[in-house]
C-alpha positions in Angstrom: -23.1 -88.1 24.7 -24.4 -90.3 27.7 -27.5 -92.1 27.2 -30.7 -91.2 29.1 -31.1 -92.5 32.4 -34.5 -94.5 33.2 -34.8 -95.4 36.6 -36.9 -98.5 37.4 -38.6 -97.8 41.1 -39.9 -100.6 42.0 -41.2 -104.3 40.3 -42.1 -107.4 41.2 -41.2 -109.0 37.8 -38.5 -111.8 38.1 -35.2 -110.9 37.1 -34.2 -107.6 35.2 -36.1 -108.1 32.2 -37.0 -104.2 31.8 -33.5 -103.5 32.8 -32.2 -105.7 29.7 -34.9 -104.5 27.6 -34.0 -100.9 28.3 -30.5 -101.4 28.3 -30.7 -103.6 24.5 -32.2 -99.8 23.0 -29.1 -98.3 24.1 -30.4 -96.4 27.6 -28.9 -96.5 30.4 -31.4 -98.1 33.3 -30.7 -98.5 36.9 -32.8 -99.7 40.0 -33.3 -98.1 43.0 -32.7 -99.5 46.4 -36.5 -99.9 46.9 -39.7 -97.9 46.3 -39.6 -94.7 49.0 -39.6 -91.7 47.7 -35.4 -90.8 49.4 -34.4 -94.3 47.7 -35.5 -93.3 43.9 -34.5 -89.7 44.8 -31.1 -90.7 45.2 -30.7 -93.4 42.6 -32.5 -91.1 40.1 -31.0 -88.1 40.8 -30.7 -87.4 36.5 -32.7 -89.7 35.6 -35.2 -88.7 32.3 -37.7 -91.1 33.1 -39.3 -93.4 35.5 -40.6 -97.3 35.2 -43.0 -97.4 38.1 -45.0 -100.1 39.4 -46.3 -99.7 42.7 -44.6 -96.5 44.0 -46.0 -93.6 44.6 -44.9 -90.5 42.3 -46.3 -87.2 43.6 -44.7 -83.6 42.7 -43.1 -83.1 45.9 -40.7 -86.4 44.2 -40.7 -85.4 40.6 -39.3 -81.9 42.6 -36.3 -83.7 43.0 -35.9 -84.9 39.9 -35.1 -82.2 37.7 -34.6 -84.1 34.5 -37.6 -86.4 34.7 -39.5 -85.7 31.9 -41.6 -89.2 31.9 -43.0 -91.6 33.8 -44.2 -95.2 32.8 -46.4 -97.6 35.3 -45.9 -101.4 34.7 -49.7 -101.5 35.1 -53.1 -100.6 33.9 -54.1 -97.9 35.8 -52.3 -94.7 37.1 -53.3 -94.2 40.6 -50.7 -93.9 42.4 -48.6 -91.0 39.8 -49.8 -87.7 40.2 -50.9 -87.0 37.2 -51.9 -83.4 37.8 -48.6 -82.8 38.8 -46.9 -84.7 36.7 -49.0 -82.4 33.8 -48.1 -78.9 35.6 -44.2 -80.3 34.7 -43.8 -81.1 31.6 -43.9 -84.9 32.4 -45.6 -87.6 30.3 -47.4 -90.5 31.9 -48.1 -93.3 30.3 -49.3 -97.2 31.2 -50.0 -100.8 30.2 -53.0 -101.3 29.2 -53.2 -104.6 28.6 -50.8 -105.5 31.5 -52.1 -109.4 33.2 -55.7 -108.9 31.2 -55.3 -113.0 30.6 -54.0 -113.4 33.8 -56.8 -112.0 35.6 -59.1 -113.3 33.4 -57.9 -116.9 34.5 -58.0 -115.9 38.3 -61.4 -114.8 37.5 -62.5 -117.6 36.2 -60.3 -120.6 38.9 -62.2 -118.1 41.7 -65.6 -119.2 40.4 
């Protein structure tokens, strides 16, 4: 049996830390080329879930990925998945709540 597939659209995290971290609990996870829809349509082609930081998921994409059955934002909010669409399929969405909460809280403060 092959592992799942997670595709990782898009970060701006150094290195391949989720990659490793994904790939340490036995999944398989891949990158796309960047974070347009054609690019993780291609590279995630059977992939059964998505790491998404800053590209846009709406249900025209998760049309074209038949297998994708959730998606995870590196991130607090959700903006920029359709959620809506994402609930009409079957697919789970999830985030980071606490994603950068000290890190802004720093900027906040240097800014004042």
């Amino acid at each position: 049996m092959t592992a799942p597939l997670i595709l990782v659209t898009d970060c701006d995290l150094p290195g391949i830390v989720i990659e490793d971290t994904l790939r340490a609990a036995g999944l398989r996870a891949e990158r796309a080329a960047s974070g347009s829809p054609d690019d993780i349509a291609a590279a995630g082609a059977d992939a059964e879930a998505l790491v998404v930081q800053w590209a846009r998921i709406d249900g025209p994409l998760m049309d074209r990925l038949p297998n994708l059955r959730f998606i995870s934002r590196v991130g607090i909010g959700y903006d920029m998945i359709d959620v809506e669409a994402a609930t009409a399929r079957g697919i789970a969405v999830a985030n980071t709540p606490s994603y950068c909460i000290e890190e802004v809280a720093a900027h906040t403060v240097a800014m004042i």
